[in-house]
VOPAGU-2260 file (C-alpha; in pm, 1 decimal, decimal comma):
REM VOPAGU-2260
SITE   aa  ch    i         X         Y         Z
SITE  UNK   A    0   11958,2   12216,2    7224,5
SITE  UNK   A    1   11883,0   12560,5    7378,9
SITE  UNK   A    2   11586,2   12551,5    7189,7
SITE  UNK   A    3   11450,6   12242,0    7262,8
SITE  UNK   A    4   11521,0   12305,2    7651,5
SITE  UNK   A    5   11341,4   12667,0    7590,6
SITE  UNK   A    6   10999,1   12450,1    7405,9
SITE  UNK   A    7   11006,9   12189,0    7681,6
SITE  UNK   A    8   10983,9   12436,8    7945,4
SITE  UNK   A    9   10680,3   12611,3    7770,1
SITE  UNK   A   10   10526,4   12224,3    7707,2
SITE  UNK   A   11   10525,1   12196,1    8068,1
SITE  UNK   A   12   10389,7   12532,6    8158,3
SITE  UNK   A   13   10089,3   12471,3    7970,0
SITE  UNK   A   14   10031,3   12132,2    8071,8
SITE  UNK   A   15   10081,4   12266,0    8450,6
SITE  UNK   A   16    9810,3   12501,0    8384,7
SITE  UNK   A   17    9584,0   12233,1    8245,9
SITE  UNK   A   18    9648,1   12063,8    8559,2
SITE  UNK   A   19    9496,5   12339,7    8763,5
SITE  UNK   A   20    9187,1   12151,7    8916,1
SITE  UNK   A   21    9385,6   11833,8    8976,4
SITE  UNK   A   22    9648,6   12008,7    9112,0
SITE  UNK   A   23    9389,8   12233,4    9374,2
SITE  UNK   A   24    9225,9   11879,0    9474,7
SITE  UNK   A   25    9581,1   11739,8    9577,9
SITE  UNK   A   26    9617,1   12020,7    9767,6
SITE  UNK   A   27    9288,3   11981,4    9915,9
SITE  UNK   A   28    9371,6   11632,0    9997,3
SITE  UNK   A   29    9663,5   11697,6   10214,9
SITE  UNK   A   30    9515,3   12034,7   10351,0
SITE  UNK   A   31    9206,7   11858,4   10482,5
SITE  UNK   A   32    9477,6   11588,7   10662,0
SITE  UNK   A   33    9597,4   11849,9   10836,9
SITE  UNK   A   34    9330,7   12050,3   10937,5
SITE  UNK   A   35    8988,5   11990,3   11033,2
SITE  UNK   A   36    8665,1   12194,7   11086,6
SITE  UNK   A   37    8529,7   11939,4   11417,8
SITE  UNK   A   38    8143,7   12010,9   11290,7
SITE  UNK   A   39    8261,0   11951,0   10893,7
SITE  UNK   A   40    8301,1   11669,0   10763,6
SITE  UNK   A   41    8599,4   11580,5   10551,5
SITE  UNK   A   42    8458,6   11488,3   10275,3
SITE  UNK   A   43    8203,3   11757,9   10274,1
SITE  UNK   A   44    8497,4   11997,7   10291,8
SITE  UNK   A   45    8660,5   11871,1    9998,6
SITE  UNK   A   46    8329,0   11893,0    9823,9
SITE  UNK   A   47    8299,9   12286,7    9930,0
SITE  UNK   A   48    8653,0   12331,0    9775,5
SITE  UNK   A   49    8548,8   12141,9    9457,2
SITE  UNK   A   50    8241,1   12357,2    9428,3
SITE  UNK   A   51    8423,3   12681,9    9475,9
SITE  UNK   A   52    8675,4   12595,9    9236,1
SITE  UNK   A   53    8484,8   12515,2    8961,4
SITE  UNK   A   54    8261,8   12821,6    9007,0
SITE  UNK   A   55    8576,2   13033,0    9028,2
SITE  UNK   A   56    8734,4   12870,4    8706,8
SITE  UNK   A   57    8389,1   12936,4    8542,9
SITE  UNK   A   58    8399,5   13311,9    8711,3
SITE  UNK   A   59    8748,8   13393,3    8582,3
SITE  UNK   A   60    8704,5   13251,8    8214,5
SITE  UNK   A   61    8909,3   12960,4    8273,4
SITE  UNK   A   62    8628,0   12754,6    8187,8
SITE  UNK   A   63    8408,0   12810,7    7951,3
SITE  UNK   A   64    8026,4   12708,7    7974,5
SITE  UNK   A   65    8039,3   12445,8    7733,3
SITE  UNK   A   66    8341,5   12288,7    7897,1
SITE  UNK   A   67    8141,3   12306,1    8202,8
SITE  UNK   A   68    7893,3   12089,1    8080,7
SITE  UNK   A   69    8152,7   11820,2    7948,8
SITE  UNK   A   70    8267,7   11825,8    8334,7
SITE  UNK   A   71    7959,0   11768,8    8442,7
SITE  UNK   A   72    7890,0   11490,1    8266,2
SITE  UNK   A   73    8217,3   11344,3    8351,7
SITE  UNK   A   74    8097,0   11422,7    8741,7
SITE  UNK   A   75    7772,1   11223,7    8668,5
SITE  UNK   A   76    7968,0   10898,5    8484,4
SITE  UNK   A   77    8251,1   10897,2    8804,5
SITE  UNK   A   78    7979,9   10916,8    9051,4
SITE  UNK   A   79    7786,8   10591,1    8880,8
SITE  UNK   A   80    8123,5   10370,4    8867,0
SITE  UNK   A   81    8218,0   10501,5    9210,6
SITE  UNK   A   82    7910,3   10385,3    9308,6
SITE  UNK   A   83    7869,0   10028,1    9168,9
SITE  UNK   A   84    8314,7   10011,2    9279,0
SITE  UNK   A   85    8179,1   10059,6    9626,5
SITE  UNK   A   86    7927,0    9802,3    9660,1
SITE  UNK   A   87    8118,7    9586,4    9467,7
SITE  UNK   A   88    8419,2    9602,2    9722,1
SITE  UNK   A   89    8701,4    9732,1    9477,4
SITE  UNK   A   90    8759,1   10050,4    9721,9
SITE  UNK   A   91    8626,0   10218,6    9993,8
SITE  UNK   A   92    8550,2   10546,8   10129,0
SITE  UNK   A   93    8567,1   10517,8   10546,4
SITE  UNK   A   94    8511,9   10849,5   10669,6
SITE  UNK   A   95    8205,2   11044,4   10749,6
SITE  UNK   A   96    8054,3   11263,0   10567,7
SITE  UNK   A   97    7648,3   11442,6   10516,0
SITE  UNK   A   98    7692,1   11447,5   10134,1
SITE  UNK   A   99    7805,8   11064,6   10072,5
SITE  UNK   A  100    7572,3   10877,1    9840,6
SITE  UNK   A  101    7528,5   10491,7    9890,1
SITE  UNK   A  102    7858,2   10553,3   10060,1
SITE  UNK   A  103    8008,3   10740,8    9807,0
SITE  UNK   A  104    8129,7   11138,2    9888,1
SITE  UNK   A  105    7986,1   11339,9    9591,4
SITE  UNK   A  106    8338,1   11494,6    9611,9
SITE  UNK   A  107    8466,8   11192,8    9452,7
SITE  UNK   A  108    8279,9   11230,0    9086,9
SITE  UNK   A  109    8524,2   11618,6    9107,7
SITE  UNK   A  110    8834,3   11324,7    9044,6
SITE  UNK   A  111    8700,1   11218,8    8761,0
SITE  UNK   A  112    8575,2   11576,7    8643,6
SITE  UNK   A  113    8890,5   11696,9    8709,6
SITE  UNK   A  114    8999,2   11471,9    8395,0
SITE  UNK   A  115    8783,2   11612,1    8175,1
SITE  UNK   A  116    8906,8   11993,9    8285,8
SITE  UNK   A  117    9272,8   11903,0    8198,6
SITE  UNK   A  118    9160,8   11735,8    7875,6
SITE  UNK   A  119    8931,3   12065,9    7778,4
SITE  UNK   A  120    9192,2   12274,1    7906,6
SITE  UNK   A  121    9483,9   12131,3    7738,8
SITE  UNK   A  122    9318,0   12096,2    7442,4
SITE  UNK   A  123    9231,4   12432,6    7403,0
SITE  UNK   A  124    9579,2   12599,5    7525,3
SITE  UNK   A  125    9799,3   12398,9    7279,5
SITE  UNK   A  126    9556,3   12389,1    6967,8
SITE  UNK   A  127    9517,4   12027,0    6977,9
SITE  UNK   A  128    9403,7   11914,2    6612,8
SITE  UNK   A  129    9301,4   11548,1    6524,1
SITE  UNK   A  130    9442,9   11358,2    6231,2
SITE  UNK   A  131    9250,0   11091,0    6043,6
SITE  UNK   A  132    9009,6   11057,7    6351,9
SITE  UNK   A  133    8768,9   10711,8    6326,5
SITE  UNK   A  134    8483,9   10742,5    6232,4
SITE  UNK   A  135    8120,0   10844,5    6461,9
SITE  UNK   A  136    7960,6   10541,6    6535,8
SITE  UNK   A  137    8303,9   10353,3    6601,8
SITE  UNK   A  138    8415,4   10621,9    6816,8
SITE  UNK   A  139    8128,2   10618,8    7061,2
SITE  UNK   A  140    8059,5   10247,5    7034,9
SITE  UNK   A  141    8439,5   10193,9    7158,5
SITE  UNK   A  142    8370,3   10462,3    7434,1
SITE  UNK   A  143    8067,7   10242,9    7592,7
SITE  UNK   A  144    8204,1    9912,4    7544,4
SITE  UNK   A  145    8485,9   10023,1    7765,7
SITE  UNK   A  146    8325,9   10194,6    8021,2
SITE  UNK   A  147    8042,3    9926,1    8059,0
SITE  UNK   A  148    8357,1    9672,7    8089,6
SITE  UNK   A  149    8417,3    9862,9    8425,3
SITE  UNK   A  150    8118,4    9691,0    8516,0
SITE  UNK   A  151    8079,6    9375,3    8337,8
SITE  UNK   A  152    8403,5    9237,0    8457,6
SITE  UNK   A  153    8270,5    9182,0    8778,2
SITE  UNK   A  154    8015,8    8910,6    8643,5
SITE  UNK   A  155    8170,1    8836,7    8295,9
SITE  UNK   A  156    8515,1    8793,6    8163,7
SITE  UNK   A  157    8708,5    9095,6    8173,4
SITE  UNK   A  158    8731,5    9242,0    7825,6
SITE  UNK   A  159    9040,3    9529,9    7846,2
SITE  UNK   A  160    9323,8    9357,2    7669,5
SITE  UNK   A  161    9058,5    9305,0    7399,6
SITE  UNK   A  162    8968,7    9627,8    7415,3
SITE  UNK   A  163    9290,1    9733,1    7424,3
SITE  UNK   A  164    9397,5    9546,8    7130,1
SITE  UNK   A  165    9099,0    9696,3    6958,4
SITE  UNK   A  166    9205,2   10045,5    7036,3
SITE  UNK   A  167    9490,8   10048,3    6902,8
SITE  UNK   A  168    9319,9    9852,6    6583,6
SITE  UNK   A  169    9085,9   10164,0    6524,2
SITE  UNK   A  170    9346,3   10420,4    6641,8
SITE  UNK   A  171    9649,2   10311,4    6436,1
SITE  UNK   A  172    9653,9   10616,4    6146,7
SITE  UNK   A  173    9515,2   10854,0    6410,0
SITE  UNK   A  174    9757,4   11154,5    6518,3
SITE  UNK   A  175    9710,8   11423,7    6750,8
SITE  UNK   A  176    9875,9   11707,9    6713,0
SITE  UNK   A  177    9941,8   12011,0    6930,9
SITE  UNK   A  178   10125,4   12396,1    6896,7
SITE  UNK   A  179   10382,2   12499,3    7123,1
SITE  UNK   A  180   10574,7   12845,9    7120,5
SITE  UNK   A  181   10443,8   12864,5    6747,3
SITE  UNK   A  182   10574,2   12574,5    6679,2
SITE  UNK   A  183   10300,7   12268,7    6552,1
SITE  UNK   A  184   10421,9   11893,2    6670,9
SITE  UNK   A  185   10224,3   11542,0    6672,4
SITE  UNK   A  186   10231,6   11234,7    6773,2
SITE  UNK   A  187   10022,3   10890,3    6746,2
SITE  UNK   A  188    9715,9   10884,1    6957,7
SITE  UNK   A  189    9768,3   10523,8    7144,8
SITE  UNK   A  190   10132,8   10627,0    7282,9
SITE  UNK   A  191    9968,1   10976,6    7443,7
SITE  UNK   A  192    9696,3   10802,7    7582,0
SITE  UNK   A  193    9931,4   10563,5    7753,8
SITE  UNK   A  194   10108,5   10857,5    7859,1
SITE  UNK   A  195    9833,2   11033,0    8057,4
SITE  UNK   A  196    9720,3   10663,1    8171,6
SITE  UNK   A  197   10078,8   10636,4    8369,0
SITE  UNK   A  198   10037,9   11008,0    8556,6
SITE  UNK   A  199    9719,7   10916,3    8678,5
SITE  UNK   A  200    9869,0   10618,6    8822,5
SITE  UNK   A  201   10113,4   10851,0    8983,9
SITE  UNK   A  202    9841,0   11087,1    9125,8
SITE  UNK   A  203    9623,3   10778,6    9268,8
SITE  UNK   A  204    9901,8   10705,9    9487,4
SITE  UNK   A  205    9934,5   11024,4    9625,3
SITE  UNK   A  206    9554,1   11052,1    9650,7
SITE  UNK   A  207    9537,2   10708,4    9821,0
SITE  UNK   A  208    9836,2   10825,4   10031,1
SITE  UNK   A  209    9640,6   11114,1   10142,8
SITE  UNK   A  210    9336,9   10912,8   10196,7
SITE  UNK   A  211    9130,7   11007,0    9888,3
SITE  UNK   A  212    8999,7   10659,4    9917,7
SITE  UNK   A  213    9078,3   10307,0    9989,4
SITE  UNK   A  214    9164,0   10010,6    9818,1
SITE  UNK   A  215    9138,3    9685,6   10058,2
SITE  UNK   A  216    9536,7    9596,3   10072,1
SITE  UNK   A  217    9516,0    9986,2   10220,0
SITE  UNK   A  218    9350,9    9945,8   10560,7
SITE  UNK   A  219    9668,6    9812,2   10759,8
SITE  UNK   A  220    9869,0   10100,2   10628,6
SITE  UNK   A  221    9932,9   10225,2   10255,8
SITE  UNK   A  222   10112,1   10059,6   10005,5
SITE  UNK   A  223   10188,1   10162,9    9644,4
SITE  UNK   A  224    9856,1   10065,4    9429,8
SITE  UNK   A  225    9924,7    9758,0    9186,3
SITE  UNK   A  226   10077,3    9891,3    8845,1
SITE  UNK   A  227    9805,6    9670,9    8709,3
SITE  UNK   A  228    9595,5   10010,0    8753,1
SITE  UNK   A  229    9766,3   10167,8    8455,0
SITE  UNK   A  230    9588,3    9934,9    8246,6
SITE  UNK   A  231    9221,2   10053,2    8411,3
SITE  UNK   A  232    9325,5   10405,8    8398,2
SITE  UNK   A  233    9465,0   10376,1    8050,2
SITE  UNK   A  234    9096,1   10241,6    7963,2
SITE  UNK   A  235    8939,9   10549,2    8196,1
SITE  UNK   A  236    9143,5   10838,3    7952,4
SITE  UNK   A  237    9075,1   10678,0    7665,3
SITE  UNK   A  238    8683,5   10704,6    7738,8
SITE  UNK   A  239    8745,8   11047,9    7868,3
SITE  UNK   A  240    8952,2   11148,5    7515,6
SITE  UNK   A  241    8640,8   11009,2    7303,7
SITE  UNK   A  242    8384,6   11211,1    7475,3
SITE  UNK   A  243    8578,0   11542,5    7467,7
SITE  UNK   A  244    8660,7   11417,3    7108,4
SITE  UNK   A  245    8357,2   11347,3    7022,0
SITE  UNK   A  246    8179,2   11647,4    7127,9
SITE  UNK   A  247    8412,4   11914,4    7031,2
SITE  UNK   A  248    8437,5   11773,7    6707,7
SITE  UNK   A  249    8014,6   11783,3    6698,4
SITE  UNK   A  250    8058,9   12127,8    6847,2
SITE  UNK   A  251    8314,6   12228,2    6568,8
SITE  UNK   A  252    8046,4   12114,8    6300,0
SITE  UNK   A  253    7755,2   12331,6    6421,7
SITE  UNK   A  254    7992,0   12600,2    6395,9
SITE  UNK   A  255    8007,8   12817,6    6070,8
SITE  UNK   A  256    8347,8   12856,3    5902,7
SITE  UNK   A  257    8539,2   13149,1    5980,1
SITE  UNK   A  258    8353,5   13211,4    6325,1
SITE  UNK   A  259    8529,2   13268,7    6641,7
């Protein structure tokens, strides 16, 4: 028992480390409530603090160049669906701000970076290992139908309890498994992925609560976002797992055996 206690404390040390950028963009959230520059922006505050942050992770070795360039990515693929969720209506983004882009703060794509850095992060401190991981081509092709279903649903049926269905259809054998205090421990795929899916539920409400964005039911006054989220961010991680998957795995490849 006193061991157990002593491995769950270390499990969430490490994952509170691999929460780093989330957590400094929280922080950010309700800092910037509370205080306000009168000739900056809100948003183009929070995008300051994004920017410094990332160049300081990158500056003290958090980060390495590599995983840089998965965040990136992840900024660029946020910043598209924030867009098109904008204009569509889903959400909104009131305030003012120099650096907002078809009325989306570039701030907002660090959210969905800040994903990626727990995933890279996480994966690296606990020596996450893959078990009987699908194939390539299925991989990606599951990765782009469900992010194009983020679109498609607007104008077509919407596709993510088929997709869902088919995740766990291609993700069934498929175990992840990670070290903690020396010790190695796994699990299925599908049940972490739900997992991480529920937290981010958590954190949107207290991003919406400290005005992060918008949803429409939110103008009067905030309310708890619909649980029916979990499903859409359940959809979001599992896109964000493939591509750091994906390329690490590619990465891992290219690499010769036995190098550091």
């Amino acid at each position: 028992m006193r061991r157990a206690l002593l491995q769950l404390v270390r499990f969430g040390w490490e994952q509170a480390w691999s929460c780093l950028f989330p957590v400094v963009i929280f922080a950010s959230l309700a800092l910037t409530q509370l205080v306000q520059i009168p000739w900056l922006p809100r948003y183009d505050l929070l995008l300051l603090i994004c920017l410094t942050m990332q160049w300081w992770m990158v500056r003290s070795g958090l980060e390495s160049s590599d995983e840089v360039k998965v965040i990136t990515l992840f900024h660029l693929i946020g910043l598209a669906l924030e867009i098109f969720k904008v204009h569509m209506g889903s959400w909104s983004y009131p305030g003012e701000g120099y650096t907002k882009v078809f009325g989306v703060p570039l701030y907002s794509g660090f959210m969905y970076a800040s994903v990626a850095s727990y995933l890279c992060q996480a994966w690296r401190r606990m020596d996450v290992e893959l078990v009987r991981w699908p194939p390539f081509p299925v991989a990606v092709a599951l990765a782009v139908m469900i992010y194009l279903n983020f679109f498609t649903h607007h104008y077509w049926i919407d596709a993510r309890w088929w997709l869902s269905a088919l995740v766990l259809l291609v993700f069934w054998r498929t175990w992840v498994t990670y070290m903690v205090g020396g010790t190695r421990y796994r699990m299925p795929l599908a049940p972490s992925f739900v997992l991480i899916g529920f937290f981010i539920w958590i954190a949107e409400n207290v991003a919406t609560f400290f005005g992060a964005w918008e949803y429409p039911d939110q103008a009067e006054s905030w309310r708890f976002v619909h649980v029916g989220k979990v499903s859409s961010w359940l959809l979001l991680v599992i896109v964000s797992f493939l591509i750091v998957a994906t390329l690490k795995l590619v990465k891992d490849r290219q690499v010769p055996s036995g190098t550091d």
